[in-house]
NUFIGU-878485 format. One record per atom (N, C-alpha, C, O): x, y, z; atom name. Coordinates in steps of 0.1 Angstrom, whole numbers. Layout:
N
<node><east>X</east><north>Y</north><up>Z</up><atomo>CA</atomo></node>
...
END
This chain:
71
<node><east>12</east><north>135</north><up>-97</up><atomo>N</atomo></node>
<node><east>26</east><north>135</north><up>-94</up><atomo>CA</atomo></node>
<node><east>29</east><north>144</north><up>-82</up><atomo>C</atomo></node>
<node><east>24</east><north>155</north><up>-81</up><atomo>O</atomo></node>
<node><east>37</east><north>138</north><up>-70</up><atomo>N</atomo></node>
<node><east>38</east><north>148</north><up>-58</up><atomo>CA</atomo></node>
<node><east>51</east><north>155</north><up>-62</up><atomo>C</atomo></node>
<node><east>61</east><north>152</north><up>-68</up><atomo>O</atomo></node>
<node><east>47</east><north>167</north><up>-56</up><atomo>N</atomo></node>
<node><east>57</east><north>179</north><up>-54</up><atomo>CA</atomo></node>
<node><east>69</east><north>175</north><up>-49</up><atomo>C</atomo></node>
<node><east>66</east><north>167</north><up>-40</up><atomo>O</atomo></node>
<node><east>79</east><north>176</north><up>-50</up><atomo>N</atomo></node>
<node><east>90</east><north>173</north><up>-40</up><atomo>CA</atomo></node>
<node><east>97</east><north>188</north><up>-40</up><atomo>C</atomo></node>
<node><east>101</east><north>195</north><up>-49</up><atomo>O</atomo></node>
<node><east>96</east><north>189</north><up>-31</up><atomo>N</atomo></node>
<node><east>106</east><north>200</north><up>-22</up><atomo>CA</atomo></node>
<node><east>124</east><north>202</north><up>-27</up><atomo>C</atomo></node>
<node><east>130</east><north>192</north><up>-29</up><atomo>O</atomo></node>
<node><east>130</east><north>213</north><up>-28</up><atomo>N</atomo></node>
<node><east>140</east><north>213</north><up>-31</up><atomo>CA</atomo></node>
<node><east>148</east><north>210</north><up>-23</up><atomo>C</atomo></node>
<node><east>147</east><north>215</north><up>-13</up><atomo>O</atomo></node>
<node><east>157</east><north>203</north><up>-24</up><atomo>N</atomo></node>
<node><east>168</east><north>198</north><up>-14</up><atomo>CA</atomo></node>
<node><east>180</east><north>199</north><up>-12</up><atomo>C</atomo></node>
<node><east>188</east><north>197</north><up>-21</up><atomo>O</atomo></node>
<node><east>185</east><north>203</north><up>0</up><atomo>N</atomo></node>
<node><east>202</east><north>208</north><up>0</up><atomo>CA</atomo></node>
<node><east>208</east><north>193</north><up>0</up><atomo>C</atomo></node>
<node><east>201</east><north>182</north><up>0</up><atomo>O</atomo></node>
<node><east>223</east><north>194</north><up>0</up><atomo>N</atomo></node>
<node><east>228</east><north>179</north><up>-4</up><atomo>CA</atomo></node>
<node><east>231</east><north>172</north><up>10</up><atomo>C</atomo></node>
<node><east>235</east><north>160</north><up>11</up><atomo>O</atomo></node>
<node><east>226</east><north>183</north><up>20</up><atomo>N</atomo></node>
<node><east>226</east><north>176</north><up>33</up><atomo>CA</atomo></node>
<node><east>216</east><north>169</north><up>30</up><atomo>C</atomo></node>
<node><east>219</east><north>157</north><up>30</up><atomo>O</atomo></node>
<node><east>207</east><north>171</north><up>29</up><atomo>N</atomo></node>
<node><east>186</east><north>167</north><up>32</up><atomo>CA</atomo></node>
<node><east>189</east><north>159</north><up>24</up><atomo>C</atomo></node>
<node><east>180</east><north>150</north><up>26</up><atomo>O</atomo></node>
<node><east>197</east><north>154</north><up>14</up><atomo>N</atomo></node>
<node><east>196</east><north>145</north><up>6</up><atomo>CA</atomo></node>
<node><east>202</east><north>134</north><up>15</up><atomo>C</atomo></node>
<node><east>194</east><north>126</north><up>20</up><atomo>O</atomo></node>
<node><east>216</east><north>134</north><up>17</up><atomo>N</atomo></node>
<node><east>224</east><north>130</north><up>26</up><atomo>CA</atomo></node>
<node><east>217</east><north>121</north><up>37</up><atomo>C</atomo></node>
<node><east>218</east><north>109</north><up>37</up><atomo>O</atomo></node>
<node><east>211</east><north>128</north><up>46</up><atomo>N</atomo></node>
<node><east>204</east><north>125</north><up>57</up><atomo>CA</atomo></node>
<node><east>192</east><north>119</north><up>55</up><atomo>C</atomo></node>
<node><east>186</east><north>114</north><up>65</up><atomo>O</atomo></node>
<node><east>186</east><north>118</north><up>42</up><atomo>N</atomo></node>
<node><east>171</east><north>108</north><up>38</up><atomo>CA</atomo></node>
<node><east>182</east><north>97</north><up>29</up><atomo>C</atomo></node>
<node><east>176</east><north>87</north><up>25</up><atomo>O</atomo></node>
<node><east>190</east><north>98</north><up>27</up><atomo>N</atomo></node>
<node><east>196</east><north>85</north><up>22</up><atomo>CA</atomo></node>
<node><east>203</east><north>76</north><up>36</up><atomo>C</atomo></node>
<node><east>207</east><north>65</north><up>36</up><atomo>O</atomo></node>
<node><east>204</east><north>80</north><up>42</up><atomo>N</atomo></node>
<node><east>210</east><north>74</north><up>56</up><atomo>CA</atomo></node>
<node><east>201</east><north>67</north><up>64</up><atomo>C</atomo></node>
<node><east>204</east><north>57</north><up>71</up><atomo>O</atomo></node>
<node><east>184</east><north>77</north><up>65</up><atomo>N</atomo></node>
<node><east>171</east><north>74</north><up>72</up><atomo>CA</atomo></node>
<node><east>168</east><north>61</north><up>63</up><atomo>C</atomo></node>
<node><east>167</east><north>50</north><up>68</up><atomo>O</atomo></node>
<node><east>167</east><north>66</north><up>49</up><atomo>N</atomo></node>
<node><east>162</east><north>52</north><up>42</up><atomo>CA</atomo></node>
<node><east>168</east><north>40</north><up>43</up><atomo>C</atomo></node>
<node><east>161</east><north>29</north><up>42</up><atomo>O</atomo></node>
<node><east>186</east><north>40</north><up>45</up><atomo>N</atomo></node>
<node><east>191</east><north>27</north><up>48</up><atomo>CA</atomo></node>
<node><east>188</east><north>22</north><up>61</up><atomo>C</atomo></node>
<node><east>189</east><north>10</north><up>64</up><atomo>O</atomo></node>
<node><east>184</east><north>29</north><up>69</up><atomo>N</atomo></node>
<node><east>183</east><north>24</north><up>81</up><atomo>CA</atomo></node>
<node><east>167</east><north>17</north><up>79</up><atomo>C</atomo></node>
<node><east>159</east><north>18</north><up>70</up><atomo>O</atomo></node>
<node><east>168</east><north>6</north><up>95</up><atomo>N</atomo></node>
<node><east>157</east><north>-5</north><up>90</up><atomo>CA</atomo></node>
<node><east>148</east><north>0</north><up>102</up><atomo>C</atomo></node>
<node><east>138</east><north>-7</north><up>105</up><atomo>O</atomo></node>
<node><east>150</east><north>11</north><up>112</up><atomo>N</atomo></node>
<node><east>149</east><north>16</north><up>122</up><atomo>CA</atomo></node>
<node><east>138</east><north>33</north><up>118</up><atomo>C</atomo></node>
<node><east>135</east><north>42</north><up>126</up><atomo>O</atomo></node>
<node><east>133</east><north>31</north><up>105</up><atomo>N</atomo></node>
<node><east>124</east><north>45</north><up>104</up><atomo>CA</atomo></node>
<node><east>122</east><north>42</north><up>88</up><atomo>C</atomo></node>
<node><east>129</east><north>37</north><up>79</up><atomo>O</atomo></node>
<node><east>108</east><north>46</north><up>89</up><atomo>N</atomo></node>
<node><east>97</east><north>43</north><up>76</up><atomo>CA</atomo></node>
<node><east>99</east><north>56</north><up>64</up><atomo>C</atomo></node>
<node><east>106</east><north>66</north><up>65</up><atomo>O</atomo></node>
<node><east>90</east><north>51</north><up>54</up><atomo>N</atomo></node>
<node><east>93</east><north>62</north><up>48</up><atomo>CA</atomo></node>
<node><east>82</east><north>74</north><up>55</up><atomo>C</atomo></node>
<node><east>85</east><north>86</north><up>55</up><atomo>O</atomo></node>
<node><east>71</east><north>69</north><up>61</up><atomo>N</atomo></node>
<node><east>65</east><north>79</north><up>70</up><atomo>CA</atomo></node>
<node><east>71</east><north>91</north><up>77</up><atomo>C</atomo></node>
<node><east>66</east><north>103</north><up>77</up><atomo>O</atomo></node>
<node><east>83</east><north>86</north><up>84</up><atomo>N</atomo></node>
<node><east>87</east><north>90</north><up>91</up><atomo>CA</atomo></node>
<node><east>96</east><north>104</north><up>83</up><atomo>C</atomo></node>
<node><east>97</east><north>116</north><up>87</up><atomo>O</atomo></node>
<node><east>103</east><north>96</north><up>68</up><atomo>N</atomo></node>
<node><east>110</east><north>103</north><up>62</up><atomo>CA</atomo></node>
<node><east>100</east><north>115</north><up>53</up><atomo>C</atomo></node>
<node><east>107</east><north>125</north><up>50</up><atomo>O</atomo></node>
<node><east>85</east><north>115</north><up>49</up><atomo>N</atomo></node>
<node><east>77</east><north>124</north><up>49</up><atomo>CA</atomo></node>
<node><east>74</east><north>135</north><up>58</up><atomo>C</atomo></node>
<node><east>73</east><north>147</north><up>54</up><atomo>O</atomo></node>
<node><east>73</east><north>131</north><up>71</up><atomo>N</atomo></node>
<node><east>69</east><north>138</north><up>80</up><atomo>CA</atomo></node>
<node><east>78</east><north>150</north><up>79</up><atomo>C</atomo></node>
<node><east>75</east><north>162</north><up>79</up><atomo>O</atomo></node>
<node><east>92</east><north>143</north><up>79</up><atomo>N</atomo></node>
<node><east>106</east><north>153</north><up>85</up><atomo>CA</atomo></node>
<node><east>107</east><north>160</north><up>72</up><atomo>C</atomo></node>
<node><east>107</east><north>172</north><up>74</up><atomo>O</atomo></node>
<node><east>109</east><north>157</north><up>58</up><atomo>N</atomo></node>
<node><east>112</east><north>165</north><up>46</up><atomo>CA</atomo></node>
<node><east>103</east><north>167</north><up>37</up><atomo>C</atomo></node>
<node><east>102</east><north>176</north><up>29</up><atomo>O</atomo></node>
<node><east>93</east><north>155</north><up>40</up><atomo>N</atomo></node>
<node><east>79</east><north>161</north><up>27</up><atomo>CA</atomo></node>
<node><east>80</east><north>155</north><up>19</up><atomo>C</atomo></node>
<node><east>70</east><north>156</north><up>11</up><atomo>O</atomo></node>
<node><east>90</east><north>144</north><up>16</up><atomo>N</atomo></node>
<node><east>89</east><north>133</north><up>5</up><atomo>CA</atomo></node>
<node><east>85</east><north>121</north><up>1</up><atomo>C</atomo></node>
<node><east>90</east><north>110</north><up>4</up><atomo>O</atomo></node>
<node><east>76</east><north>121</north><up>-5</up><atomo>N</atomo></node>
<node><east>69</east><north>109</north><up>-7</up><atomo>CA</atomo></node>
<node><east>77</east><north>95</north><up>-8</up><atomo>C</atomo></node>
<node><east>88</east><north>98</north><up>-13</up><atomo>O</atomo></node>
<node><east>76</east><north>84</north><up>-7</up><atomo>N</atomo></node>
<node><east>79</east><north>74</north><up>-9</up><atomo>CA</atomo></node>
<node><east>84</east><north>71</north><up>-22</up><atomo>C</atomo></node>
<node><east>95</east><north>67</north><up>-23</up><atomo>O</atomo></node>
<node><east>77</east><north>73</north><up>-34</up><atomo>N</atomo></node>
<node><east>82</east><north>71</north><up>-46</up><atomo>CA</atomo></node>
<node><east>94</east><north>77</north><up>-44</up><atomo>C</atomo></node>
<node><east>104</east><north>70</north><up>-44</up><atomo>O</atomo></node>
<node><east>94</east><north>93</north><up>-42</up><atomo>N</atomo></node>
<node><east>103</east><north>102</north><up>-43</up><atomo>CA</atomo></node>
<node><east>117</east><north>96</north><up>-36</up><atomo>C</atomo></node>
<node><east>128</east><north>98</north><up>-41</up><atomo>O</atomo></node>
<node><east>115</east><north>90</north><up>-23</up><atomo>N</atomo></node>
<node><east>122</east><north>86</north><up>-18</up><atomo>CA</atomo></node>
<node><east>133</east><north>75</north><up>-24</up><atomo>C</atomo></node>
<node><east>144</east><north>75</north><up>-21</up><atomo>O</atomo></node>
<node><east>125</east><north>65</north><up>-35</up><atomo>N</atomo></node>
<node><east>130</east><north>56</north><up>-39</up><atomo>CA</atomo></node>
<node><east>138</east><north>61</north><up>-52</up><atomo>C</atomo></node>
<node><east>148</east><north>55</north><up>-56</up><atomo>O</atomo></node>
<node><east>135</east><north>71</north><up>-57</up><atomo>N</atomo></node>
<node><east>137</east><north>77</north><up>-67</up><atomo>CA</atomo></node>
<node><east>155</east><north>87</north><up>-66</up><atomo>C</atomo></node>
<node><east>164</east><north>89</north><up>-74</up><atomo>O</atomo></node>
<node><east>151</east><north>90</north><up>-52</up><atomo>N</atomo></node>
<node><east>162</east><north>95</north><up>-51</up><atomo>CA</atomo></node>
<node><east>175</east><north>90</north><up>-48</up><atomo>C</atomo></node>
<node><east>186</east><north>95</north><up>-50</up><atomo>O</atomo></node>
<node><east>170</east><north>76</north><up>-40</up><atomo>N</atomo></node>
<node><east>179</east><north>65</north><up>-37</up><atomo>CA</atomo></node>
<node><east>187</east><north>59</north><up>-51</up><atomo>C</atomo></node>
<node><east>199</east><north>60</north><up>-51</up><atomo>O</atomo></node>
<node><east>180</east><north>55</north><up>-60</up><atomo>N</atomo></node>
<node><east>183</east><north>51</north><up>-72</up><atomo>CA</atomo></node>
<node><east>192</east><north>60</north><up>-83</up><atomo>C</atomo></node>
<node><east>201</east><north>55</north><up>-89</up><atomo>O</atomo></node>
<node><east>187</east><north>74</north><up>-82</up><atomo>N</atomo></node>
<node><east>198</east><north>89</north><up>-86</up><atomo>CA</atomo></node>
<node><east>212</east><north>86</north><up>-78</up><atomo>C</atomo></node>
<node><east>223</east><north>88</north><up>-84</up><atomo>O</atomo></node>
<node><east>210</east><north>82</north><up>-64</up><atomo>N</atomo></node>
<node><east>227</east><north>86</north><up>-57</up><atomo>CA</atomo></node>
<node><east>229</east><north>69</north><up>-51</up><atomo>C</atomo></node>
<node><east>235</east><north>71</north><up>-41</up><atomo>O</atomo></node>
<node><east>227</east><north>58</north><up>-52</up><atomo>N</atomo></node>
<node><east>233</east><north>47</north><up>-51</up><atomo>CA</atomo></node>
<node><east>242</east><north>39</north><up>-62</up><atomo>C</atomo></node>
<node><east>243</east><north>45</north><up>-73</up><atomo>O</atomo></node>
<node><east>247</east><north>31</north><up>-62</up><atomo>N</atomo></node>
<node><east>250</east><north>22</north><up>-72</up><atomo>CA</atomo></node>
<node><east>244</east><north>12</north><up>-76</up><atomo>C</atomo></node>
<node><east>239</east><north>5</north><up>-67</up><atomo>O</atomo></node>
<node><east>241</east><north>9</north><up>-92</up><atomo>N</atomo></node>
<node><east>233</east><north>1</north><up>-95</up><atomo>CA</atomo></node>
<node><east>225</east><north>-12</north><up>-84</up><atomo>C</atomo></node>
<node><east>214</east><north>-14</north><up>-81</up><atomo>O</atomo></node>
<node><east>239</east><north>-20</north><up>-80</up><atomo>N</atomo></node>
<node><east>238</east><north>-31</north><up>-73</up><atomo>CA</atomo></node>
<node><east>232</east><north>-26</north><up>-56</up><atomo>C</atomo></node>
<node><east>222</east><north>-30</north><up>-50</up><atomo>O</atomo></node>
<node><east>243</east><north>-16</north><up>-53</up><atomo>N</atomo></node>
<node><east>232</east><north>-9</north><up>-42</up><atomo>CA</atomo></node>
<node><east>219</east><north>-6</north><up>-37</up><atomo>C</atomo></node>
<node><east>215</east><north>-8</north><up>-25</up><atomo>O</atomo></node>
<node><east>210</east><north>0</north><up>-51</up><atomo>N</atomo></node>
<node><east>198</east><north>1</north><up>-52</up><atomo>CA</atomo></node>
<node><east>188</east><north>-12</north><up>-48</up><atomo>C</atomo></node>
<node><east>178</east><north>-12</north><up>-40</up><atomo>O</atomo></node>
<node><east>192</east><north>-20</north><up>-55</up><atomo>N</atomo></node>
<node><east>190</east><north>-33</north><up>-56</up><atomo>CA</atomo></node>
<node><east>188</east><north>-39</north><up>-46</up><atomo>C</atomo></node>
<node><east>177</east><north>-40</north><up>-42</up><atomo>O</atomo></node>
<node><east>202</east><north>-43</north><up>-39</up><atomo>N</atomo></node>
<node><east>204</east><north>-47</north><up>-23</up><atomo>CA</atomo></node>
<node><east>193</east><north>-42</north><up>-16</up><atomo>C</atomo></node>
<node><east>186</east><north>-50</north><up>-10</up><atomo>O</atomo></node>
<node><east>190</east><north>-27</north><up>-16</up><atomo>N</atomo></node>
<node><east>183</east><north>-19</north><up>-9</up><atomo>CA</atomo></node>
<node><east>166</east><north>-23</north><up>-10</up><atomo>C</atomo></node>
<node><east>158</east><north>-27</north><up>-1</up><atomo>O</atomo></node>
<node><east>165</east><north>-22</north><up>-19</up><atomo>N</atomo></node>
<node><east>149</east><north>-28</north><up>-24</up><atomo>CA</atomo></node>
<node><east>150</east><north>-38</north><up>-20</up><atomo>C</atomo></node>
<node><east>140</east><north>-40</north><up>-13</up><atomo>O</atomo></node>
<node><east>156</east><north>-48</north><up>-21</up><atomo>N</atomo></node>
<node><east>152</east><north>-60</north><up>-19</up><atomo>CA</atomo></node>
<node><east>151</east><north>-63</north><up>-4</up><atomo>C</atomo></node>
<node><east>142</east><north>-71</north><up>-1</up><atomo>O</atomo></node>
<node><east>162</east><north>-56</north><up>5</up><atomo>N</atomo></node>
<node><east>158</east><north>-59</north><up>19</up><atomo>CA</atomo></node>
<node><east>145</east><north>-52</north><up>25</up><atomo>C</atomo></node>
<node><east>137</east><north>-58</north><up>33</up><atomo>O</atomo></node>
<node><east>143</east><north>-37</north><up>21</up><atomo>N</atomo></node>
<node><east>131</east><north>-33</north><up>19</up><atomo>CA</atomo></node>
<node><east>120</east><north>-44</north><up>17</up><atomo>C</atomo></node>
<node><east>117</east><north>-50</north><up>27</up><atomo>O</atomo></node>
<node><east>115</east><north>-47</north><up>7</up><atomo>N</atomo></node>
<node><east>108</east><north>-56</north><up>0</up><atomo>CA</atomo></node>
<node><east>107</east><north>-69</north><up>9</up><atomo>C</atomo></node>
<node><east>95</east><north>-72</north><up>13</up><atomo>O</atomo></node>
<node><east>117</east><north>-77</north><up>14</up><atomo>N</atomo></node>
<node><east>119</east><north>-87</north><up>20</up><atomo>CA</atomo></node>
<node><east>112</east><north>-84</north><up>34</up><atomo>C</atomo></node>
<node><east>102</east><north>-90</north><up>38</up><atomo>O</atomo></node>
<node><east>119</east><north>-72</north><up>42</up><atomo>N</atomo></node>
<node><east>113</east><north>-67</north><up>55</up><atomo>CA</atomo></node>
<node><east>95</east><north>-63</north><up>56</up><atomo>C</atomo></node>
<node><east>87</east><north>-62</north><up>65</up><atomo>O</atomo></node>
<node><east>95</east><north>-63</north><up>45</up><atomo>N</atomo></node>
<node><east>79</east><north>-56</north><up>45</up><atomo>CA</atomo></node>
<node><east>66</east><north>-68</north><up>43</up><atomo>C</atomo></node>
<node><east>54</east><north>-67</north><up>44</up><atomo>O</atomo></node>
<node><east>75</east><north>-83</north><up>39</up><atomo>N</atomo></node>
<node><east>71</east><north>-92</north><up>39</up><atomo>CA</atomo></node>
<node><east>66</east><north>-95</north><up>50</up><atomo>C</atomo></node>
<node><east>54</east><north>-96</north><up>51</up><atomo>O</atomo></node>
<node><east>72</east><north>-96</north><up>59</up><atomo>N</atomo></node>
<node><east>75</east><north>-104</north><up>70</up><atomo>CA</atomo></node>
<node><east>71</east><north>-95</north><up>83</up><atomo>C</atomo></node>
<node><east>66</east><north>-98</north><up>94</up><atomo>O</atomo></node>
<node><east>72</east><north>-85</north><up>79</up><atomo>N</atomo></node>
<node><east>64</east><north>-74</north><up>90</up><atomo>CA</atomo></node>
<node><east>57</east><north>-63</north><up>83</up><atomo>C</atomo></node>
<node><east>61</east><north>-58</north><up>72</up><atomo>O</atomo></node>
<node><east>43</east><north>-59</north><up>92</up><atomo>N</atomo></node>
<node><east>32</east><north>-55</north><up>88</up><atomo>CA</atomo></node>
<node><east>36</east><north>-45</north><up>91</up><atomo>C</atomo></node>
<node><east>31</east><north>-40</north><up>80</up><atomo>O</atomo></node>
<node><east>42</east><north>-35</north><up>97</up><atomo>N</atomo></node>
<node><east>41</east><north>-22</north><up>99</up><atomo>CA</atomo></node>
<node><east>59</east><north>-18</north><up>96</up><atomo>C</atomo></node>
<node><east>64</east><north>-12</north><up>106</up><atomo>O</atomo></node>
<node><east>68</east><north>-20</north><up>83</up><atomo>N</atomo></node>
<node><east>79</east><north>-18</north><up>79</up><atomo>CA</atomo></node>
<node><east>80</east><north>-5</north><up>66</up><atomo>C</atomo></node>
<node><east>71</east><north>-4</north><up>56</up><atomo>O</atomo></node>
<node><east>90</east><north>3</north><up>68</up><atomo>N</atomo></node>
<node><east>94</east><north>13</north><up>58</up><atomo>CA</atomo></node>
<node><east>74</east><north>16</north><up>53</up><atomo>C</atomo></node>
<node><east>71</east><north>25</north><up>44</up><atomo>O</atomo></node>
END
């Protein structure tokens, strides 16, 4: 299980904004806070709305289809 780092509600804030965007991986969101991907998804799921989450994964999921080097 990875460590996750404790988080102010900004760092939360600001990896939930990175993750919507289609413009920065979760790579990117490790590098800057230390969060693993699961973690990342995990946390999205804690502070979205059900249908939200959803939406979210799925265009994730959909984009990673179709391109080799996505989230």
């Amino acid at each position: 299980m990875t460590k996750t780092p404790q988080l102010t509600p900004a760092h939360v804030s600001d990896i939930i904004q990175m993750a919507l965007s289609d413009h920065v991986s979760f790579q990117d969101i490790r590098r800057e806070y230390g969060v693993a991907e699961k973690d990342v998804k995990a946390l999205m799921r804690d502070n979205l709305k059900p249908g939200s989450y959803r939406a979210w994964r799925k265009r994730v999921r959909d984009f990673g289809d179709r391109r080799e080097n996505y989230k």
